[in-house]
N, CA, C and O atoms as a Maestro MAE file, in Angstrom:
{
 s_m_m2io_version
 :::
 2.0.0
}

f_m_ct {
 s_m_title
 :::
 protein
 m_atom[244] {
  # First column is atom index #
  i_m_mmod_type
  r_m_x_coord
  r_m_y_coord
  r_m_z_coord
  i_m_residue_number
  s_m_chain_name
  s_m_pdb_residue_name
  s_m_pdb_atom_name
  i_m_atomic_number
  :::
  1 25 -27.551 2.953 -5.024 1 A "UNK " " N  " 7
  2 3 -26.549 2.542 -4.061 1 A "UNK " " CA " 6
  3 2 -25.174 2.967 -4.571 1 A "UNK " " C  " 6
  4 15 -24.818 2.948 -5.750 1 A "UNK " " O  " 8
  5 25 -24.273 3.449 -3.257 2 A "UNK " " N  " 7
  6 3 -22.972 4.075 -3.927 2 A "UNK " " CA " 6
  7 2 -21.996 2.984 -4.048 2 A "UNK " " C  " 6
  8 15 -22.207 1.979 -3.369 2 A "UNK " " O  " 8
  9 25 -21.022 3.021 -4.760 3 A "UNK " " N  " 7
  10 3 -19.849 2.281 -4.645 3 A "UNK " " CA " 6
  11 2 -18.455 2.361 -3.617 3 A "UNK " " C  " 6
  12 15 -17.517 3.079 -3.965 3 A "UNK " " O  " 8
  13 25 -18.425 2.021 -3.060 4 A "UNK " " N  " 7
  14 3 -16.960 2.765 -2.264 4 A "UNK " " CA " 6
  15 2 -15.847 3.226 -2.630 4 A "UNK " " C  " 6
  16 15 -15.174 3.945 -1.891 4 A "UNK " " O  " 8
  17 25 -15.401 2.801 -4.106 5 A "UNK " " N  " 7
  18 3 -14.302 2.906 -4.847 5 A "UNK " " CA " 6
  19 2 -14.702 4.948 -5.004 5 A "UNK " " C  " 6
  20 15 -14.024 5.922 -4.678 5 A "UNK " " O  " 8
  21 25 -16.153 4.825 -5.674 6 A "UNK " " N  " 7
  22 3 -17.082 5.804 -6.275 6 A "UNK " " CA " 6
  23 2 -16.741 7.389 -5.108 6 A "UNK " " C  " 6
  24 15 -16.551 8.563 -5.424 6 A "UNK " " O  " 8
  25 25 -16.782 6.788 -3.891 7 A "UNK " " N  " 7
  26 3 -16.503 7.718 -2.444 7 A "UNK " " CA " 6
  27 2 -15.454 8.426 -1.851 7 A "UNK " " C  " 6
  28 15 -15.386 9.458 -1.183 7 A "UNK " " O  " 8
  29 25 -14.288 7.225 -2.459 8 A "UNK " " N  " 7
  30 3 -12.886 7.724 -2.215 8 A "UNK " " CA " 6
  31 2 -12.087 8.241 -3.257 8 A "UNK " " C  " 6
  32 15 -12.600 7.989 -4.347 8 A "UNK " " O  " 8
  33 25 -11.083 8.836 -3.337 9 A "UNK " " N  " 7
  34 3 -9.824 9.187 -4.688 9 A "UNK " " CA " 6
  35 2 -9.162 8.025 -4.331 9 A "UNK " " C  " 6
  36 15 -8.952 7.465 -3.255 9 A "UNK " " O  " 8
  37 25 -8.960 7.858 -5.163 10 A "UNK " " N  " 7
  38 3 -7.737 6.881 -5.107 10 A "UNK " " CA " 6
  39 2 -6.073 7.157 -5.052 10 A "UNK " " C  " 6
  40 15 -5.506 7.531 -6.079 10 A "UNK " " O  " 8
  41 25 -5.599 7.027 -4.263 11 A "UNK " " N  " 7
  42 3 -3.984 7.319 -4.002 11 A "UNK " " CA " 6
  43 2 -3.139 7.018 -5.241 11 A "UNK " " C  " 6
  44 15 -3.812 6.394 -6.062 11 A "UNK " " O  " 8
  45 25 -2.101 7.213 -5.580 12 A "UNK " " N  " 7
  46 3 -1.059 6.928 -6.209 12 A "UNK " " CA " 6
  47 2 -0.489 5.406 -6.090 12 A "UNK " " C  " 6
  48 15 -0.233 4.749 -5.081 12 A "UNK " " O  " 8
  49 25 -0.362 5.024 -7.676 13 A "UNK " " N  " 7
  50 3 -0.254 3.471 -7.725 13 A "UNK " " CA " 6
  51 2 1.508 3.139 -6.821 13 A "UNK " " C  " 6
  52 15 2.587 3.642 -7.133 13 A "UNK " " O  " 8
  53 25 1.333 2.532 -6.128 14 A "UNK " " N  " 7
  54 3 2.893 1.839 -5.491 14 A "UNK " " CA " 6
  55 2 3.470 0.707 -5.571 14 A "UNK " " C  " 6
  56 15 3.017 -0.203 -4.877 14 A "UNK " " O  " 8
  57 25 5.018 0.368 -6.734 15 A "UNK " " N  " 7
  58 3 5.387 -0.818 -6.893 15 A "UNK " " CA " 6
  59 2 6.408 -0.808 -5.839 15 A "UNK " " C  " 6
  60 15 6.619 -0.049 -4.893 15 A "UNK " " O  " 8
  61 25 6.879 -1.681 -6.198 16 A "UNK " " N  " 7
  62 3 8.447 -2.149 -5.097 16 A "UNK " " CA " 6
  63 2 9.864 -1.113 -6.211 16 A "UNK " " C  " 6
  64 15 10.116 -0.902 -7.397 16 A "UNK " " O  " 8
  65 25 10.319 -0.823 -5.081 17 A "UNK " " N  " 7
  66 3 11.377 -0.660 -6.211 17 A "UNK " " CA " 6
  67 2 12.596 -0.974 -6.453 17 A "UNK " " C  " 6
  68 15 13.485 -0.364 -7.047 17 A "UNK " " O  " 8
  69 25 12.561 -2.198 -5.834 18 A "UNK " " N  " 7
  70 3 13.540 -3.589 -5.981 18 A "UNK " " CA " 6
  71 2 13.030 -4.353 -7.037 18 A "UNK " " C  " 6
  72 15 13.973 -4.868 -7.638 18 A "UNK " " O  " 8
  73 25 11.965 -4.647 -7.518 19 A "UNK " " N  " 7
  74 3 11.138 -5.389 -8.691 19 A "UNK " " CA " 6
  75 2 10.263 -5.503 -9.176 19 A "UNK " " C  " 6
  76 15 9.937 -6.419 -9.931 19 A "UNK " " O  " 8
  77 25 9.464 -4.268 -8.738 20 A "UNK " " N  " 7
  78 3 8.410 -2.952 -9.357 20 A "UNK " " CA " 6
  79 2 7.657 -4.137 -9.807 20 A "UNK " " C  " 6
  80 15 7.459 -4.502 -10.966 20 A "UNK " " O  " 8
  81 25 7.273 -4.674 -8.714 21 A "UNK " " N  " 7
  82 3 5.794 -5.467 -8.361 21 A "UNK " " CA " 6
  83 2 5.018 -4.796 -8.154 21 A "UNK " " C  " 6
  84 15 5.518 -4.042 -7.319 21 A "UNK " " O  " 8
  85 25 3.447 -4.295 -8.438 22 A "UNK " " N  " 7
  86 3 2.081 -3.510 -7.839 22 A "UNK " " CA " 6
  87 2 2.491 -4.275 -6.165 22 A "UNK " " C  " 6
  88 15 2.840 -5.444 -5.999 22 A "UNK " " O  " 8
  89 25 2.327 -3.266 -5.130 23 A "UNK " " N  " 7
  90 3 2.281 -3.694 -3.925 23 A "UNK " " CA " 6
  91 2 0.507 -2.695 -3.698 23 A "UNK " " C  " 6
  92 15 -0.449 -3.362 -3.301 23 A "UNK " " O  " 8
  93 25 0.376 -1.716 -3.887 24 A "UNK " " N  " 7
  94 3 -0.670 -1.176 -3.995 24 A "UNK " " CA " 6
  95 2 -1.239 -0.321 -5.292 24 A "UNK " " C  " 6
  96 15 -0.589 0.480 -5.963 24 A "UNK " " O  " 8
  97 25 -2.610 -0.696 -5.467 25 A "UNK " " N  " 7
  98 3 -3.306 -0.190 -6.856 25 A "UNK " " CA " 6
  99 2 -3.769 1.361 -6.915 25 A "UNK " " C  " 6
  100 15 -3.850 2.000 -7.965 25 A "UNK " " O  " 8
  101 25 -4.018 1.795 -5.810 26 A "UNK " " N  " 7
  102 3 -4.742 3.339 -5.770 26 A "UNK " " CA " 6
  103 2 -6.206 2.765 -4.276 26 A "UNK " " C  " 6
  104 15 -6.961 3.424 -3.561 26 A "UNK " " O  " 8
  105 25 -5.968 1.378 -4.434 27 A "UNK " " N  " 7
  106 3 -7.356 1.697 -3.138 27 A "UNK " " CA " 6
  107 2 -6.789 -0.036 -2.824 27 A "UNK " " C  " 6
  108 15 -7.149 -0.291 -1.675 27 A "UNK " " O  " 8
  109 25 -6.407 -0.674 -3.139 28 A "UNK " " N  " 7
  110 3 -5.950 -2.270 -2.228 28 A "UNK " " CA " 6
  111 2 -4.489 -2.268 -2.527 28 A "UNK " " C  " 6
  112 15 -3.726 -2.073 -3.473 28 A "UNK " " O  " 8
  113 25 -4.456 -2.739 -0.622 29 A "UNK " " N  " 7
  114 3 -3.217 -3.459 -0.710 29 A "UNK " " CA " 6
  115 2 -3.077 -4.547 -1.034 29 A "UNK " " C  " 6
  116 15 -3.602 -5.424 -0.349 29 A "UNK " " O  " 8
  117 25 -2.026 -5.021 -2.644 30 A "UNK " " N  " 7
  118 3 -1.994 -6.530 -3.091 30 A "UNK " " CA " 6
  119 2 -0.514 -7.076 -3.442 30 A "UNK " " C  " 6
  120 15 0.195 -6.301 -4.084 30 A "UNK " " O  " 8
  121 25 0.042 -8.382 -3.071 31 A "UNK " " N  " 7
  122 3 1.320 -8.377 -2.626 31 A "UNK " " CA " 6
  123 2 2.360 -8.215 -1.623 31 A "UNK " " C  " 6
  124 15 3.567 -8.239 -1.862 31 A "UNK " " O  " 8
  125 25 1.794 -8.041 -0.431 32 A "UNK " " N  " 7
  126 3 2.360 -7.510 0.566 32 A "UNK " " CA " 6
  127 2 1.862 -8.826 1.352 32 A "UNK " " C  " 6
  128 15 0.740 -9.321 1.238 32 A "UNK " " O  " 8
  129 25 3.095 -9.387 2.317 33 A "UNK " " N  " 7
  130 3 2.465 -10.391 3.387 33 A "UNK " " CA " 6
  131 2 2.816 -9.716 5.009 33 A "UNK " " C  " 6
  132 15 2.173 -10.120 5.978 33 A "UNK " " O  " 8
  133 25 3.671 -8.882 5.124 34 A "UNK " " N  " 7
  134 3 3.499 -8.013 6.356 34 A "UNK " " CA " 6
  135 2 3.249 -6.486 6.214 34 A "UNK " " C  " 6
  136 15 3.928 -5.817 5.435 34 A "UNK " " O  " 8
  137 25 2.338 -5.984 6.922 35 A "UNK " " N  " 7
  138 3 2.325 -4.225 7.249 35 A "UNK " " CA " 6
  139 2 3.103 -3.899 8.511 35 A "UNK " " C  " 6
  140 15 3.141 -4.730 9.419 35 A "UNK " " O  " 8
  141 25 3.687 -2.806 8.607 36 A "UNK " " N  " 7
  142 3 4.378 -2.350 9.593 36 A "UNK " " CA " 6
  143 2 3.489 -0.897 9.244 36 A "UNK " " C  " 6
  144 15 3.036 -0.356 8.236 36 A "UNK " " O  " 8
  145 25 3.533 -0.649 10.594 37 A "UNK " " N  " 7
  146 3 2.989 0.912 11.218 37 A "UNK " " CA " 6
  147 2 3.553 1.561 11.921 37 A "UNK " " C  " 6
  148 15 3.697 1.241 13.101 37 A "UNK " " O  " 8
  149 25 3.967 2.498 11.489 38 A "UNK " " N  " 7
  150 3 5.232 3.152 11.994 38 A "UNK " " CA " 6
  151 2 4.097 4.472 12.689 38 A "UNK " " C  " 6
  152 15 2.876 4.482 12.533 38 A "UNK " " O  " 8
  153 25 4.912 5.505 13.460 39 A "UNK " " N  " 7
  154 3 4.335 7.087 13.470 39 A "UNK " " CA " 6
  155 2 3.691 7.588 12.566 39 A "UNK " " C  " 6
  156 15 2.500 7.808 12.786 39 A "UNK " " O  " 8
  157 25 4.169 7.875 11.471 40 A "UNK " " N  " 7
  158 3 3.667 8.663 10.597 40 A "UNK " " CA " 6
  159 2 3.738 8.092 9.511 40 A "UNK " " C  " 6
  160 15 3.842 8.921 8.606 40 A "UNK " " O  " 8
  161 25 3.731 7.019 9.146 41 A "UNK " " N  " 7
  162 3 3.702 6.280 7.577 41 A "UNK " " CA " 6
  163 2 3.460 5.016 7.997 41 A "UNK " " C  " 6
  164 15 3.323 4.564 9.134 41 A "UNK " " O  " 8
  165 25 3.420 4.442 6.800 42 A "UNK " " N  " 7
  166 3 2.741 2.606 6.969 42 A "UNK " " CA " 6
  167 2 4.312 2.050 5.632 42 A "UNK " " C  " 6
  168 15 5.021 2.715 4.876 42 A "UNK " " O  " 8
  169 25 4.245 0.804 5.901 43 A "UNK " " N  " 7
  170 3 5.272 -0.068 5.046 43 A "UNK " " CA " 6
  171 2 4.657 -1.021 4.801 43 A "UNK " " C  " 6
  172 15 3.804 -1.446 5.581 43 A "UNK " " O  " 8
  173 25 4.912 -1.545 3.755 44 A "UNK " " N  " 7
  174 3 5.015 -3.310 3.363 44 A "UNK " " CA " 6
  175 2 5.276 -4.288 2.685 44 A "UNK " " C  " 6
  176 15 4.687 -4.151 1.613 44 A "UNK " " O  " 8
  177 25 5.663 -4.925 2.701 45 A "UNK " " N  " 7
  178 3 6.872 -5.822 2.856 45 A "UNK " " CA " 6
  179 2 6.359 -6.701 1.807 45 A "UNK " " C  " 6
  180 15 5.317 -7.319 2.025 45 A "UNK " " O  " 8
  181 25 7.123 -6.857 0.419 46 A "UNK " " N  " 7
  182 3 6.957 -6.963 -0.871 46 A "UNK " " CA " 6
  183 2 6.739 -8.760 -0.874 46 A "UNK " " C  " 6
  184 15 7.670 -9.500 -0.557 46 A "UNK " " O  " 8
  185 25 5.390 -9.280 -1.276 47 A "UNK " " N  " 7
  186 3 5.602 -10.359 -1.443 47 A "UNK " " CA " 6
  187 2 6.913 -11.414 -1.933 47 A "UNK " " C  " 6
  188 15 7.503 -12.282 -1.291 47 A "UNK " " O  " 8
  189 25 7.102 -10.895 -3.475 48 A "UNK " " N  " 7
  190 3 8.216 -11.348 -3.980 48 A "UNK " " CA " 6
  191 2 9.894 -11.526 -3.880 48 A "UNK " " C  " 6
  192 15 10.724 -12.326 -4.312 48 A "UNK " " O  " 8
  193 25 9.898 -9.994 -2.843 49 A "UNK " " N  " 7
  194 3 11.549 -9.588 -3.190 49 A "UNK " " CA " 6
  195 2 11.773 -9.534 -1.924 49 A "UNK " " C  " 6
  196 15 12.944 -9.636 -1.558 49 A "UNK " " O  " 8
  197 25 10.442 -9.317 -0.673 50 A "UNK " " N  " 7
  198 3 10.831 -9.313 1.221 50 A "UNK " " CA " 6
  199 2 11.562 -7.887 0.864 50 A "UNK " " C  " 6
  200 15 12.708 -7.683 1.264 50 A "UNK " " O  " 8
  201 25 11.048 -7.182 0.307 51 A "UNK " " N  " 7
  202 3 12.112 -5.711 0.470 51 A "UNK " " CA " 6
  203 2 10.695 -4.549 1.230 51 A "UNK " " C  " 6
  204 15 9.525 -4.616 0.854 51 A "UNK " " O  " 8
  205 25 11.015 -3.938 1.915 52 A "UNK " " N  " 7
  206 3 9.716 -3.108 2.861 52 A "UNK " " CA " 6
  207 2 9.589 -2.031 1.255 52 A "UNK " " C  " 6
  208 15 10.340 -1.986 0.280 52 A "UNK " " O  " 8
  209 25 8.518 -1.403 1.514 53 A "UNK " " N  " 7
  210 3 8.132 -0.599 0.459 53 A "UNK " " CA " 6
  211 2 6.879 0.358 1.324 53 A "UNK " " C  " 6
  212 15 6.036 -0.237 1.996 53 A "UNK " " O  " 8
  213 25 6.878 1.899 1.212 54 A "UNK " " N  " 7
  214 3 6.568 2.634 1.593 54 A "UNK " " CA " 6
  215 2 4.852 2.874 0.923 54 A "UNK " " C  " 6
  216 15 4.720 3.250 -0.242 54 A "UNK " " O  " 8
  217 25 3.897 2.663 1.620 55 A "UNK " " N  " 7
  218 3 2.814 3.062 1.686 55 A "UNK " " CA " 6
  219 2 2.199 4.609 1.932 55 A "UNK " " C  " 6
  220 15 2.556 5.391 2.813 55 A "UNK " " O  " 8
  221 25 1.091 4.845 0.820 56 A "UNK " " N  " 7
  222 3 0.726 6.192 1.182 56 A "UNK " " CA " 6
  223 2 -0.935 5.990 1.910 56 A "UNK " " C  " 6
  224 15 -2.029 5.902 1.352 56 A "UNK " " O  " 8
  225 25 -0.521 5.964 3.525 57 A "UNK " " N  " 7
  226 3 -1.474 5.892 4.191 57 A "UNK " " CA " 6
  227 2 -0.351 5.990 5.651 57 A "UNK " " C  " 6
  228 15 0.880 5.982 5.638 57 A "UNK " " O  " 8
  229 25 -1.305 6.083 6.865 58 A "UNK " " N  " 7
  230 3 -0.642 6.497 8.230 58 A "UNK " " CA " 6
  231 2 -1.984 5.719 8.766 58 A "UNK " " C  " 6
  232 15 -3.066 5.382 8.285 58 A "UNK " " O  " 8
  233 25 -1.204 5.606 10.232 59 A "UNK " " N  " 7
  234 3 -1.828 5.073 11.408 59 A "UNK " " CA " 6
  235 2 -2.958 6.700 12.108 59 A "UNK " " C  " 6
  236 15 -2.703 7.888 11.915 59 A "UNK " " O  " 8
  237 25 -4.055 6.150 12.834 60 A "UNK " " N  " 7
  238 3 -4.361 7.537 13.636 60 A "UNK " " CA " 6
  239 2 -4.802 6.883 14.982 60 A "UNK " " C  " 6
  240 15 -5.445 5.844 15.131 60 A "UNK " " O  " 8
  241 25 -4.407 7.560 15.736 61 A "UNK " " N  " 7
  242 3 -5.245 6.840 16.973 61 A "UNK " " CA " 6
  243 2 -6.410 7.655 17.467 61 A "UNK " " C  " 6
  244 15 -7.115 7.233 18.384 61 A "UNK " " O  " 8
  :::
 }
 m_bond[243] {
  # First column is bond index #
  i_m_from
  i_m_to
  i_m_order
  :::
  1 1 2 1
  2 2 3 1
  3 3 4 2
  4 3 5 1
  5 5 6 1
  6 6 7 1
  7 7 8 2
  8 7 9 1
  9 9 10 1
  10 10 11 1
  11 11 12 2
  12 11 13 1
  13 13 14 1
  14 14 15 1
  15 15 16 2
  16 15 17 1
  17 17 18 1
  18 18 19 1
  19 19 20 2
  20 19 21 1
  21 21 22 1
  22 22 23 1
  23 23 24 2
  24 23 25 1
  25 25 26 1
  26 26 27 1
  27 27 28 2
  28 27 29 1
  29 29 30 1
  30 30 31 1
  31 31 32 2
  32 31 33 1
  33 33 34 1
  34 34 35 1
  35 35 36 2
  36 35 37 1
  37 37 38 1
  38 38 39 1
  39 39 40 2
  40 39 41 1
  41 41 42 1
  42 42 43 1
  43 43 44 2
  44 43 45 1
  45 45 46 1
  46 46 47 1
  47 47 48 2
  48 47 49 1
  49 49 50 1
  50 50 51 1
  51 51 52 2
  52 51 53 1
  53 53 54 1
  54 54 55 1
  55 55 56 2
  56 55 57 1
  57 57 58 1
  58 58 59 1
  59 59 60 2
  60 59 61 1
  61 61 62 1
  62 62 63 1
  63 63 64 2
  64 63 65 1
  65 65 66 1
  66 66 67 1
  67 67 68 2
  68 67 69 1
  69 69 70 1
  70 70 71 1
  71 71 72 2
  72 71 73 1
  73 73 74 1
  74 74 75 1
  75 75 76 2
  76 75 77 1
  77 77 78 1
  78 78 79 1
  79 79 80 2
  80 79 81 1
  81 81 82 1
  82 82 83 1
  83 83 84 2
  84 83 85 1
  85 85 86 1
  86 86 87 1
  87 87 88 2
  88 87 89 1
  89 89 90 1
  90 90 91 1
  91 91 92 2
  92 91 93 1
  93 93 94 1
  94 94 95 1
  95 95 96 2
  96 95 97 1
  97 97 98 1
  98 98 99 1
  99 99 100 2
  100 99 101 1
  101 101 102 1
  102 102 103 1
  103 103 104 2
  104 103 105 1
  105 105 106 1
  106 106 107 1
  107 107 108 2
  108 107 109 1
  109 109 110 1
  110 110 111 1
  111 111 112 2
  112 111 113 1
  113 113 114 1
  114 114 115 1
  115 115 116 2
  116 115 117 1
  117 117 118 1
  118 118 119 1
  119 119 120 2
  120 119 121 1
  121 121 122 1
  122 122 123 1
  123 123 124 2
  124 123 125 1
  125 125 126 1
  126 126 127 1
  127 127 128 2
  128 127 129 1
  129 129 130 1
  130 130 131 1
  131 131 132 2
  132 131 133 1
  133 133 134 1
  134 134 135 1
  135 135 136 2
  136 135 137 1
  137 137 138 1
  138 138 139 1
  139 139 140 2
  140 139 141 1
  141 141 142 1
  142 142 143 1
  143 143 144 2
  144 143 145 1
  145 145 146 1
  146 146 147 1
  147 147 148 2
  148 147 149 1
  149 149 150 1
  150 150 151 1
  151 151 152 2
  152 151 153 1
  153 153 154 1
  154 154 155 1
  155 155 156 2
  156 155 157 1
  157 157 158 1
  158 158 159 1
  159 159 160 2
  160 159 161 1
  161 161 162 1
  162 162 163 1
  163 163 164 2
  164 163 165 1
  165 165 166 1
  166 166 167 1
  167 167 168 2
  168 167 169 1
  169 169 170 1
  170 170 171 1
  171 171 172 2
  172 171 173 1
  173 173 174 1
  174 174 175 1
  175 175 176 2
  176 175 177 1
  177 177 178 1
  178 178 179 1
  179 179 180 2
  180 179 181 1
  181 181 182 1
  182 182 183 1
  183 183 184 2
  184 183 185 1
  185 185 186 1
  186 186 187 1
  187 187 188 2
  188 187 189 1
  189 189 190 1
  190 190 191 1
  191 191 192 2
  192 191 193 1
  193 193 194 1
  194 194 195 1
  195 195 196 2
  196 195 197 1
  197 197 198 1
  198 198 199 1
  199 199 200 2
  200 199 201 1
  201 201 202 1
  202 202 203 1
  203 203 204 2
  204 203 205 1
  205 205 206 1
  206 206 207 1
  207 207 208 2
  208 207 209 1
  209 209 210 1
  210 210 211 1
  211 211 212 2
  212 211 213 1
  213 213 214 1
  214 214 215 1
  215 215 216 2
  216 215 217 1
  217 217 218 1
  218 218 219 1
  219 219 220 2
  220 219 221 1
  221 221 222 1
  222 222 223 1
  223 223 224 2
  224 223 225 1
  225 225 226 1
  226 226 227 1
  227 227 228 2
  228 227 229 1
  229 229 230 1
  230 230 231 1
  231 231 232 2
  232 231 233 1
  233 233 234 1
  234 234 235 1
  235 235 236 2
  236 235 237 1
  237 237 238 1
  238 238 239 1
  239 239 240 2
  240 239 241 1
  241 241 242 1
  242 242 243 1
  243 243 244 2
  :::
 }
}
């Protein structure tokens, strides 16, 4: 049986950079209490500091 972690690459780690909190690890979003979805990029909004912070992932319809 595969792992899912095992399936995907994992993205580039993303802190805040108001107080370089982990907002994302390479595969979960952790720290974040709102996402915003914009056009072409995703945000979210730093548990600790409420400062938006840029996600590497997009919306598709």
């Amino acid at each position: 049986m595969t792992n899912v972690a095992q399936l995907q690459q994992p993205r580039p780690e993303v802190a805040c950079q108001k107080c370089e909190n982990t907002v994302f690890d390479g595969l979960v979003i952790k720290q974040v209490t709102v996402i915003r979805l914009l056009p072409h990029a995703a945000q979210g909004k730093c548990k600790r500091c409420k400062t938006w912070v840029d996600l590497p992932m997009q919306y598709k319809t």
